[in-house]
N, C-alpha and C positions, 0 to 999 in steps of 0.2 A: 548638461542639464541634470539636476537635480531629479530622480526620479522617483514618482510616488511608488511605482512598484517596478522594477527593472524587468528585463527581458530573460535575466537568467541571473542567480549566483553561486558562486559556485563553492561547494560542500564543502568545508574543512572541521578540525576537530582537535581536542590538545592528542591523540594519537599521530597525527600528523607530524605537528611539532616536534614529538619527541624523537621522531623517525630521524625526520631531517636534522633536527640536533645535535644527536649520536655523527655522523658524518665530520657536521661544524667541528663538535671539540676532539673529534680524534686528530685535528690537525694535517690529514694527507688523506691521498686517493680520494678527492675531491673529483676526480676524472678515471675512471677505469676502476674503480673500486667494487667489491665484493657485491654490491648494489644489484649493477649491471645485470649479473648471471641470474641474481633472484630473484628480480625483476620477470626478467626473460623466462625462466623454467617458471614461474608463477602463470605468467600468461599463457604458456602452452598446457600448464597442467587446467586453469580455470577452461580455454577453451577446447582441450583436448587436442590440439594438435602435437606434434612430435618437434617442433621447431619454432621458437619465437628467437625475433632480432628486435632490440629498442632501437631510438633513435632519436633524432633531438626535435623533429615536428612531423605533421604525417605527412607533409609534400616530400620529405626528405625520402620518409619508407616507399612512397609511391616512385620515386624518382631511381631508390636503390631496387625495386622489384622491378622494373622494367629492364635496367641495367642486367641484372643476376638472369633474366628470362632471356636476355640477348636478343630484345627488341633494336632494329639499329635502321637507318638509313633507306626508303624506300617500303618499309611495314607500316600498315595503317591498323589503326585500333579505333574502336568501336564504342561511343562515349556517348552517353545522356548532354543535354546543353543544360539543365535543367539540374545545376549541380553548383559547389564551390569549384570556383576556376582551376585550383589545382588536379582536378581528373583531369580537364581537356590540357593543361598544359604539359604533365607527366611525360606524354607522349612525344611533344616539341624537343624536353630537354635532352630525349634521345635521338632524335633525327626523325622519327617516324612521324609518321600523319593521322594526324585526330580528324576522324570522321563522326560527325554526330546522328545520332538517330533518336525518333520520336521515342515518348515515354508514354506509357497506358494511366488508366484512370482509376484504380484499384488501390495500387501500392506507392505513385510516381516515381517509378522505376522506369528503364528502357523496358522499350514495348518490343519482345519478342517477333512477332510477325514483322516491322519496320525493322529490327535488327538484320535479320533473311535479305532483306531488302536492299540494304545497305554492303551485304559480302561482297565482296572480288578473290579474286586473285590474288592482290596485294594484302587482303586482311591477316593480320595472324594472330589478334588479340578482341576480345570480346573483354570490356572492363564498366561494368553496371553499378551503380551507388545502391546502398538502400537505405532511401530517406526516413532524415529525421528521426534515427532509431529502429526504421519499418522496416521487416524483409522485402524485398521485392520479391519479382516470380522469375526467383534464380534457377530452380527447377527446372521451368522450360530455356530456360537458358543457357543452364547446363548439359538438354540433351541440344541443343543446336551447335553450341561448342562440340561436340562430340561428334556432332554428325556431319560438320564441316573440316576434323580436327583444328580446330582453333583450341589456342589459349585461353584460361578464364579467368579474370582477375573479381576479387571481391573487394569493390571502396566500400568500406566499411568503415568512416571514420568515423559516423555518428551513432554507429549502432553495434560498442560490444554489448555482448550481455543478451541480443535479438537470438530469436531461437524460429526455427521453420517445426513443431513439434517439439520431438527430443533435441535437436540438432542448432550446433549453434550455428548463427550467420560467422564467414571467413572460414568455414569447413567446408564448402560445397564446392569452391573451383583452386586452381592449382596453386596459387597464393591470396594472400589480402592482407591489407592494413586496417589497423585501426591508429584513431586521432587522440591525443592526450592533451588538445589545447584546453584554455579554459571554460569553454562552455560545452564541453562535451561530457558523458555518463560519468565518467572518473576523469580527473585533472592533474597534469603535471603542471602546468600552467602553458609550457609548450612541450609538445612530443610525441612519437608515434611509434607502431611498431611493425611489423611486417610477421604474418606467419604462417607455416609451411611443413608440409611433410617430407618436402624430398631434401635428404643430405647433399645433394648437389647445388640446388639452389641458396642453401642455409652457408653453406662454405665459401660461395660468389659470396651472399650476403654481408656476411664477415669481414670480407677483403674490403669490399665498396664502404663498408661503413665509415673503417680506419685507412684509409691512405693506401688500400690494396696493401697492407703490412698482414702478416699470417700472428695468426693469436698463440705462441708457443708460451709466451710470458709478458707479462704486464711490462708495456715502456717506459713506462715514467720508475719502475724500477728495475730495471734493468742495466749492468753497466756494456754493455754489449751491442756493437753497431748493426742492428736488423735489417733482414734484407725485407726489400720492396715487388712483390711477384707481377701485378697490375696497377691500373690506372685506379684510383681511386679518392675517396671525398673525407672530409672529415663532418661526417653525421655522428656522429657519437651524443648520446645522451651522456650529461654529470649523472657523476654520483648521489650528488643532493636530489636532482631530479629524480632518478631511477626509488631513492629510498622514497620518495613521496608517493611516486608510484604503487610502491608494495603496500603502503597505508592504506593510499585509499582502494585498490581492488580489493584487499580486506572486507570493506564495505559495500562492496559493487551492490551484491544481492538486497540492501537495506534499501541502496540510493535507488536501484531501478522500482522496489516497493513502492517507496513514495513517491517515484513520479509516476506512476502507474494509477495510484489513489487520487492525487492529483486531476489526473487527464481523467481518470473516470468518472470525478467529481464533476469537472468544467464540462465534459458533453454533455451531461445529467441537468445540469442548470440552462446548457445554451440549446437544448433538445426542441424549443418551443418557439424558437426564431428558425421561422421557415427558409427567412431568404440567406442563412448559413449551411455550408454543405458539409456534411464528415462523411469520409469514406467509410465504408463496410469490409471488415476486414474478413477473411477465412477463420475459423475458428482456431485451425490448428498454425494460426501467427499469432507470435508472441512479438509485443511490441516493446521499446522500452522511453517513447515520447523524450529524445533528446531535445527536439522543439516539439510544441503543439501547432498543428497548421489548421485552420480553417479556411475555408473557399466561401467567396463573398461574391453572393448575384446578382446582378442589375447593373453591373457598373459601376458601383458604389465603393470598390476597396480603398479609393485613395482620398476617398470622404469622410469612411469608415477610422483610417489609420490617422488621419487630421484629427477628428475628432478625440481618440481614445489617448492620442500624443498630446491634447491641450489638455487633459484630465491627469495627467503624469504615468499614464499607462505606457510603457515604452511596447512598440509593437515594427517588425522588421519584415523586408520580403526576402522571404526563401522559396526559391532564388530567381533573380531576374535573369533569361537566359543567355547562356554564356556566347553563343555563336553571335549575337547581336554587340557584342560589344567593340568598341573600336579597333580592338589586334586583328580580332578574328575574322569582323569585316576586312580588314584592310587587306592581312594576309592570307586568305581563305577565301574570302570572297564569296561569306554569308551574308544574307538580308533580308528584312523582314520580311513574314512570309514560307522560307526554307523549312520551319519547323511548325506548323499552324496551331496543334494541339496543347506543344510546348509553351507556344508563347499566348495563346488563350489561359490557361494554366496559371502562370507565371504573370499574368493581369490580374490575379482573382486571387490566388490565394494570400495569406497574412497569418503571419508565427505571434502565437499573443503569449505569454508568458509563463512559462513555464518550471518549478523548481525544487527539489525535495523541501526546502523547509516554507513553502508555499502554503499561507494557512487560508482557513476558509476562509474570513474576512478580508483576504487581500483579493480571495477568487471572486468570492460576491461583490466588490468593489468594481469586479471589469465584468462582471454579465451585466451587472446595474448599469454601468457607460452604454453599454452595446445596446442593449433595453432602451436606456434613453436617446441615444443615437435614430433608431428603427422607429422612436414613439415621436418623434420632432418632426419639425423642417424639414432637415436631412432627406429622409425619405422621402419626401411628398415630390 
């Protein structure tokens, strides 16, 4: 469908181009090049951490972090449903077992108290999203990990750049990823990253990316038969990718500005339709609206989403949840019901459009739908 205003697009600039350029005409290290590393030491120095690893999507980082943590066979992890499928599946690809737990109404993160809820014996991972750009209430999350010693993972793929105060989100528990697909803060088009303090996990990391090969020198120059120490995958981000990358975290700080102006604009306009809900955030959370979500009451979201779809407003649900879907019934032996808050949630909310170069005429375009929606038929 042709859309009158899409659901996101995404940033690019001629600094982009010439990023990725420079790669094209040097002709080599199109893979394993110089990129890579500065890439990588870019995102640790932006987020402070002591260790980044790229990757070629963030299922790939989520799938290497569990590995590198030596999640295996008989470990359960501790997952929002109320997410992209890749958290609860993460856990699968290692043999462990995804346990879902509710999510609170604040931040739609997992809900602390139901996390408690959810521990055994078998737990050894705690791994919470923070939606849509939002921190969640990793805090209390972080002291239950602590007080349980559980592991803490941070999905972060929708929210670099989120801060809890000073503090960036993917600093607070012992690894995270973040997402570089294309609808997310910054875009490689696909890719991710994983990052970390501890030398020990960053050197797993390493291995699992490449083929468990040890990084003494670049293979594709290399005339020299390298040995092989572990099992391992090839996740590897391109070169081209990685230089895209460096471009645009260049700009992260501009791009999180303007969707920030954005979503302050569209609550400011949408403040006076009662039967939409926006959360209230802490003052000391820094958001950066990788989608904008609103919660629709009465019943009405999928009359609401028809409507604002026939006017070329593209509008999506994030996210319908995960334990309801056909694997997870089948194999897990969730059903409607298991999660009630979740899936109440997950009936009501709808992501409207969101994007740095999002002008006000395109924003007044979709209150005006909504306005007319509320003022019709529709609601009666």
């Amino acid at each position: 469908m042709n859309w009158k205003i899409p659901l996101f697009k995404t940033y690019s600039d001629h600094i982009d181009i010439e990023y990725v350029t420079r790669v094209l005409e040097r002709g080599s290290n199109w893979a394993d090049g110089p990129e890579i590393r500065e890439f990588e030491d870019n995102i640790s120095e932006y987020i402070g951490t002591k260790h980044s690893v790229v990757f070629n999507s963030g299922t790939s980082a989520l799938h290497a972090l569990l590995l590198a943590h030596g999640l295996k066979q008989g470990d359960e992890v501790i997952v929002p449903s109320f997410t992209f499928i890749a958290t609860a599946n993460a856990p699968q690809f290692v043999g462990s077992k995804t346990v879902f737990a509710e999510i609170e109404d604040l931040t739609y993160g997992l809900d602390p108290e139901d996390v408690k809820e959810k521990i055994t014996s078998k737990t050894k991972a705690i791994m919470p999203i923070h939606y849509g750009g939002c921190p969640c209430l990793i805090n209390e999350l972080r002291e239950i990990a602590e007080d349980y010693k559980l592991l803490l993972f941070e999905d972060a793929a929708e929210s670099i750049g989120a801060k809890i105060k000073n503090k960036y989100i993917g600093t607070f528990g012992d690894s995270a990823i973040f997402s570089f697909c294309q609808n997310k803060i910054i875009s490689t088009g696909e890719g991710g990253a994983v990052i970390t303090d501890s030398d020990e996990i960053y050197k797993k990391l390493k291995l699992v990316v490449s083929h468990g090969r040890p990084e003494p020198q670049n293979y594709f120059e290399s005339t020299e038969s390298l040995d092989y120490v572990t099992l391992g995958y090839n996740f590897r981000m391109s070169s081209l990718t990685a230089a895209l990358g460096i471009s645009q975290l260049k700009k992260i700080d501009y791009l999180i500005q303007k969707r920030r102006k954005n979503a302050e604009y569209m609550t400011k306009k949408l403040s006076n339709i009662k039967q939409i809900y926006y959360p209230k955030l802490p003052p000391d959370y820094f958001q950066v609206y990788q989608i904008y979500t609103i919660r629709v009451k009465d019943g009405l979201r999928n009359k609401l989403a028809k409507y604002l779809i026939d006017r070329g407003v593209m509008t999506k649900v994030f996210f319908p949840p995960v334990h309801l879907t056909h694997y997870y019934k089948a194999s897990l032996g969730y059903k409607k019901g298991h999660l009630p808050f979740t899936e109440k949630l997950s009936d009501e909310v709808l992501s409207l459009p969101i994007y740095p170069t999002l002008d006000t005429e395109e924003m007044d375009y979709v209150v005006e739908a909504i306005t007319d929606f509320y003022a019709g038929d529709y609601y009666e």
